[in-house]
N, C-alpha and C positions, 0 to 999 in steps of 0.2 A: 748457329749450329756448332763453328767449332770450338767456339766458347763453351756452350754446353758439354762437348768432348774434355775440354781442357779439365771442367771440372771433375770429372766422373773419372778422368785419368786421376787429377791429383788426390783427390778422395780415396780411391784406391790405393795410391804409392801410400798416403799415410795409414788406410788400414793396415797396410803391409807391414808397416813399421811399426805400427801399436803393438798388432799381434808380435812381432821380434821381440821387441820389447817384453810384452807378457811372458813370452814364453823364456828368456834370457834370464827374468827375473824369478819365475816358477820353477824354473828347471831343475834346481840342486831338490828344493822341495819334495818336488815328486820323486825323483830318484831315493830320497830318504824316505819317504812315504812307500814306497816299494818294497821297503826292509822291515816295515813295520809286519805284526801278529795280522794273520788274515783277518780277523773280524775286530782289528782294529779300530777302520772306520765306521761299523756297527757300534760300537761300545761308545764312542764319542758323538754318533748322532742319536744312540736314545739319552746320553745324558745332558743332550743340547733340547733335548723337546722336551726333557723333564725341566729342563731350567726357564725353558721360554713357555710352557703350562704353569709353573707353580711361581715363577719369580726369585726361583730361592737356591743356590746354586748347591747347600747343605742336603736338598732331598735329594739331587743326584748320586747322592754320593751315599747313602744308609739303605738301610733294608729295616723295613719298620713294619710293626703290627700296633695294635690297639690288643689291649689283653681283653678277655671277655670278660663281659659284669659281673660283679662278683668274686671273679681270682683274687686271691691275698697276694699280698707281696710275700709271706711265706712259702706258699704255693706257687709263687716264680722262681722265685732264689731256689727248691726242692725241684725244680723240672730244671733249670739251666744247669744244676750238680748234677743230677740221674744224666740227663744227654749229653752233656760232657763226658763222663766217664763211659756210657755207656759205648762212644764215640772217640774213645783214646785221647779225651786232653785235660791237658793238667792244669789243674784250677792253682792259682797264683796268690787267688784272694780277693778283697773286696774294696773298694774305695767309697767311701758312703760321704760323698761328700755334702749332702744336705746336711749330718749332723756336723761336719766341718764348720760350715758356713754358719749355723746355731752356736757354737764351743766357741766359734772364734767371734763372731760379732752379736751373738743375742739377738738376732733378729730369724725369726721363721723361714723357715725358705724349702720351698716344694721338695719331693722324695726325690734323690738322684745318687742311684748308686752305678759305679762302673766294676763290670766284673770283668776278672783278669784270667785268659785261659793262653795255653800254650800247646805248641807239637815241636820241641826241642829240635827233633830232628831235621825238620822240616825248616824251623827257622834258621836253623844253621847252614841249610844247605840254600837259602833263599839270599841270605847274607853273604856267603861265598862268593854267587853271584854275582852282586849289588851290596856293598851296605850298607846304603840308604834305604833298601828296605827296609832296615831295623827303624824306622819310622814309624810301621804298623805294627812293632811288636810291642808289648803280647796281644794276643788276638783279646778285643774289649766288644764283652755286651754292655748294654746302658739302660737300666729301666728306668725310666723317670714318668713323674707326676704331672697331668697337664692341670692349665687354671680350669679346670669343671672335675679337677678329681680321676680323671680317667689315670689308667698306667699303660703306659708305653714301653715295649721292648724292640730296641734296634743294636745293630752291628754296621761295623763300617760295610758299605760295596767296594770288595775285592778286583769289580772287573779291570779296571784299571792297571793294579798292581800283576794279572795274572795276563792282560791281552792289550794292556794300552801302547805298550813301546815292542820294539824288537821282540819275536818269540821264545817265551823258555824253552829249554830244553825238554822234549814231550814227556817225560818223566815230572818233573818237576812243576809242569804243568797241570797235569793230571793229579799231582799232588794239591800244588794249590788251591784248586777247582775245585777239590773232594775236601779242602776246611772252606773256604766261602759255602760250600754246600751244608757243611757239618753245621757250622754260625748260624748260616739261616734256618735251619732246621730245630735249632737250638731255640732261636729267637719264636718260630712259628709254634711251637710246642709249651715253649713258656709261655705264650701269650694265649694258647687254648685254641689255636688255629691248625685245622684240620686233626684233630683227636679225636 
């Protein structure tokens, strides 16, 4: 019996010391985890379920539609201009780079254009900030061509950049929120989603 004591004692003393342990070594963590945007930890576990549903850590990160059968690539490029401006941002221009890829090596290669949009303002005041945002500048849509022909319109996911670390400033927030809103809205419109 008091061998069986002995054990249930020392078993204890060492949980005791594990838990020190865990928490000695969690400690700073969580207090910096404290400092973070409140729906920080939201934002990182839906894009840990989107990574461990799809395998692909790139869908976590876009905002994508399928354009509806039929849209022309005319008819994307002419909605992503109209909601752009219609939405205050300044189209930058085009990078087309599948005829790159044709010009430069002669060989075919699927439709992949990125389009270039901006909010001056906004950028500047985001880079003040941080300037490593200017990572995400300019804001880029991307239509591109799948192997069965379909066309795709995505934009980066923002939530990161707007809720993943420390909180902006609720101005600045509320700005960013309203161009990841504008993007998507850009992208769902060109694609023929919900018109």
């Amino acid at each position: 019996m008091r061998l069986l004591r002995n054990l249930f004692a020392l078993i204890g003393v060492a949980s005791l010391i594990a838990v020190g342990v865990v928490i000695l070594a969690f400690e700073p963590y969580v207090n910096k985890a404290r400092s973070l945007d409140e729906v920080a930890l939201g934002v990182y576990v839906d894009m840990a379920r989107t990574i461990l549903e799809t395998g692909d850590p790139m869908e976590a990160m876009v905002h994508q539609r399928r354009a509806v059968e039929g849209r022309s690539v005319a008819e994307i490029e002419q909605h992503l201009e109209d909601v752009a401006a219609e939405l205050g941002l300044h189209s930058l221009g085009t990078l087309r780079i599948g005829q790159e890829v044709l010009a430069g090596t002669g060989h075919d290669f699927p439709l992949l254009n990125i389009y270039l949009f901006c909010d001056p303002v906004l950028a500047a005041d985001l880079m003040g900030l941080n300037p490593s945002m200017a990572a995400f500048l300019p804001c880029r849509v991307i239509l591109y061509q799948d192997q069965r022909d379909g066309l795709w319109v995505m934009t980066p996911n923002l939530d990161l950049v707007i809720h993943g670390g420390r909180p902006l400033p609720l101005a600045l927030q509320e700005r960013a929120f309203g161009l990841q809103e504008t993007l998507r809205e850009m992208v769902d419109r060109a694609a023929g989603i919900g018109i």
